[in-house]
C-alpha positions in Angstrom: 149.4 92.8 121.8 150.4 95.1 124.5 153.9 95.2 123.9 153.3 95.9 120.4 151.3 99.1 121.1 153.6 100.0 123.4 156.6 99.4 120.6 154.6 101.4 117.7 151.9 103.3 119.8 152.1 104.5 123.0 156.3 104.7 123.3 158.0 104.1 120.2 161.7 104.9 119.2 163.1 106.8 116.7 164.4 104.4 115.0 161.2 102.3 114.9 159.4 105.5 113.6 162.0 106.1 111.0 161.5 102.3 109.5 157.2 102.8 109.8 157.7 106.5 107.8 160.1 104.5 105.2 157.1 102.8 104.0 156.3 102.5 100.4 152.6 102.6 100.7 153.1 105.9 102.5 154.9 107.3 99.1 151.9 106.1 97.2 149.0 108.1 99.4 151.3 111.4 99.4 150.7 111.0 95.3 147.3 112.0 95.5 147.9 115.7 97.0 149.2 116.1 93.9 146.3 114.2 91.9 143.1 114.7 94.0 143.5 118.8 93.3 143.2 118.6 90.0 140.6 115.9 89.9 138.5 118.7 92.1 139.4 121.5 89.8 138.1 119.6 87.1 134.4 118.5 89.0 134.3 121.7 90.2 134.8 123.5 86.3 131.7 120.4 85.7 129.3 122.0 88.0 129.9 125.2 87.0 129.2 124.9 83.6 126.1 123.1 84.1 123.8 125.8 82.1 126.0 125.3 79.3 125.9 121.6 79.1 122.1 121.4 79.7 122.0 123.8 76.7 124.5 121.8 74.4 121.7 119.2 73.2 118.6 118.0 74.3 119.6 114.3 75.6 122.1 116.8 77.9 120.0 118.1 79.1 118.4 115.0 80.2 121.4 113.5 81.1 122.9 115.9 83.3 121.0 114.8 86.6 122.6 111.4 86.7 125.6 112.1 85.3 125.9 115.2 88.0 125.7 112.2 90.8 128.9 111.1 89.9 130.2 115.0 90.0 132.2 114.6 93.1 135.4 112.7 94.3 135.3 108.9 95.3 135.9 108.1 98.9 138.7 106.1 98.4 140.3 109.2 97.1 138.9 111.0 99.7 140.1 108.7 102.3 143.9 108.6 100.3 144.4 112.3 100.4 143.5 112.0 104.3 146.1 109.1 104.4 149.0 111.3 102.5 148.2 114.4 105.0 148.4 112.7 108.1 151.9 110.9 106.5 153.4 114.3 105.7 152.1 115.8 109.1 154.4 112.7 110.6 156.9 113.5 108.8 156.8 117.0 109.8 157.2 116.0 113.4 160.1 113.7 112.6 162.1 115.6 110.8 162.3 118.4 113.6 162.0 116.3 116.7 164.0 113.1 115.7 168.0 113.6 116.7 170.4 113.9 113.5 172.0 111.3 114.4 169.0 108.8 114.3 167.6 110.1 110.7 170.9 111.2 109.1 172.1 107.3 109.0 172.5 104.3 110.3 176.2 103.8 110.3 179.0 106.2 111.1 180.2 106.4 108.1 176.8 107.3 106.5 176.5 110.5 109.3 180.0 111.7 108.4 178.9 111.9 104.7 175.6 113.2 105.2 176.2 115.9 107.5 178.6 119.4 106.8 178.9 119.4 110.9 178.8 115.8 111.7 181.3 116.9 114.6 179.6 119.3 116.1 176.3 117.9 116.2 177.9 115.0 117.6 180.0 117.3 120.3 176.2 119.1 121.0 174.4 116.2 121.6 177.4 114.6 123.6 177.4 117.9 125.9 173.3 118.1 126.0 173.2 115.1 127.8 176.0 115.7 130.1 174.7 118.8 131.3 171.0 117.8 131.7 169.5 116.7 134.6 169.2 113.0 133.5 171.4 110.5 135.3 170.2 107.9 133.7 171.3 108.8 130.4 174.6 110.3 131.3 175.3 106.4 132.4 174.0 105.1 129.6 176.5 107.4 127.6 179.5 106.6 129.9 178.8 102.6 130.6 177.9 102.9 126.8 181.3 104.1 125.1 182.8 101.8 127.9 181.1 98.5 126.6 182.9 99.4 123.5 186.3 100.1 124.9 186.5 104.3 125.3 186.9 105.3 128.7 186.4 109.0 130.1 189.8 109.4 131.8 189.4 113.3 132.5 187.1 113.9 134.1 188.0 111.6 136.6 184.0 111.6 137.5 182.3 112.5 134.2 178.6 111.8 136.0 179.4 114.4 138.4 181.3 116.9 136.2 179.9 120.3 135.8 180.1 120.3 131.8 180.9 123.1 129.2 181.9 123.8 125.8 185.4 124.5 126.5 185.7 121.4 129.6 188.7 119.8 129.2 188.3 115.8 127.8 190.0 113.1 127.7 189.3 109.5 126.7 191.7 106.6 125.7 190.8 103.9 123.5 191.4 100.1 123.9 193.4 100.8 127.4 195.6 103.6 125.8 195.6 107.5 126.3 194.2 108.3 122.7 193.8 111.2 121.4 195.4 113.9 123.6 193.3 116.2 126.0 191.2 119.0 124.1 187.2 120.2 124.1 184.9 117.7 123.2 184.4 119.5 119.8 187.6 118.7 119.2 187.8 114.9 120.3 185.0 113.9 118.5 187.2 114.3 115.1 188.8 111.3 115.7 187.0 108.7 114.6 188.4 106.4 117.2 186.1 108.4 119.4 183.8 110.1 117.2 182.4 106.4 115.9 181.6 105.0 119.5 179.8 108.6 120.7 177.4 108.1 117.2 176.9 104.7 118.3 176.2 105.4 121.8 174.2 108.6 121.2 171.9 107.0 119.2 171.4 104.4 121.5 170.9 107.0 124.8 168.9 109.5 122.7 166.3 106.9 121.0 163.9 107.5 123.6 164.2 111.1 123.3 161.1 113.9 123.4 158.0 111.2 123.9 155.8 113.8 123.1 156.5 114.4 119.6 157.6 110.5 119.2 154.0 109.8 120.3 152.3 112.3 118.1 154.4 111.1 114.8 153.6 107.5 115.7 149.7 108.3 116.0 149.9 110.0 112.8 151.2 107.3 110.6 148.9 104.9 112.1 146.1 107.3 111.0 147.8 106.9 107.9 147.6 103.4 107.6 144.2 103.0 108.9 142.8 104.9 106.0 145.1 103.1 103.1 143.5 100.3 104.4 140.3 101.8 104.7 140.6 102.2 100.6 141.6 99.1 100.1 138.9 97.3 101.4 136.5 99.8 99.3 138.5 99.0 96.1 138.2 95.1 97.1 134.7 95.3 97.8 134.0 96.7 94.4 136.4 93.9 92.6 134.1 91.7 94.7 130.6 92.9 93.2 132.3 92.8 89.7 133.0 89.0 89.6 129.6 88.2 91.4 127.5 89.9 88.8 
């Protein structure tokens, strides 16, 4: 139980959060923002012409008390539009604090495609990490693109290397110098080098800005918590019906 919290709660990835917003149920709440407004507009329109109505006919007249009751919006509606805002609100927080390289696709080839600057983002977020303060993740980014056979030859100590834009790079690539020395921008073209640094990236950067990981997470499980909070009101009332 713990661990689960901790996987979808309290310190969840990226990538988890991107399968939990991928939800279908999610797309079906965010339907009634566009459904629940009218449905207002047209109670609303109700109870504003009641001195009309009452005046239409007599048994209107009489009428109109009870039928007025039922002049507002169910709470399962209620509790679906509070579902679809608290889905979009997670969204919100995904799409600006998730890395491109998480959300953009799950396979190189899927980044390239999707993204005008798949380079450069990949170059930023290469350089980010190499000039921040974390040496935990600039190991996880070197012993990373190691494990799948691209070494940092230049520099010689890429850990301790005061990085730039314009630093010098170069890597080789199944034991061979490959491609030549250049800016990291320019490197990351190759896709003998560009490939592994997605891969990698993604893997060092999944853990990336807890803050706004955490609020995203708490919002779709808001989410959830009310779909299911409708569901159990439309179940009740499918109970009643079969016991009358």
């Amino acid at each position: 139980m713990i661990h689960l919290l901790e996987r979808y709660l309290l310190n969840p990835h990226w990538r988890t959060i991107k399968v939990v917003g991928q939800a279908k149920v999610l797309g079906i709440s965010a339907t009634t923002i566009i459904i629940a407004p009218l449905l207002s507009r047209i109670l609303v329109k109700l109870n504003e012409m009641e001195t009309t109505i009452r005046q239409a006919h007599p048994a209107l007249n009489a009428l109109f008390p009870l039928i007025q009751y039922h002049f507002e919006l169910p709470l399962s509606i209620k509790l679906l539009v509070g579902s679809a805002v608290c889905a979009l609100l997670g969204k919100g927080i995904y799409e600006m604090g998730c890395p491109v390289y998480v959300k953009a696709g799950d396979t190189y080839e899927e980044f390239r495609h999707s993204q005008a600057r798949a380079t450069d983002v990949l170059a930023d977020g290469f350089l980010k990490v190499m000039q921040g303060s974390s040496n935990e993740k600039k190991g996880g980014i070197v012993s990373g693109l190691q494990a799948l056979q691209v070494n940092i030859t230049h520099p010689s100590f890429p850990d301790a290397q005061q990085w730039a834009a314009d630093t010098v790079v170069s890597f080789s690539t199944g034991g061979r110098p490959y491609p030549p020395k250049g800016p990291t921008a320019y490197l990351v073209r190759y896709p003998e080098v560009g490939g592994p640094l997605f891969y990698v990236l993604r893997d060092v950067m999944d853990d990336s800005r807890r803050p706004a990981r955490v609020a995203c997470a708490l919002l779709y499980g808001v989410a959830f918590v009310l779909l299911a909070g409708t569901l159990l009101i439309q179940l009740s009332w499918a109970v009643r019906g079969m016991l009358l």
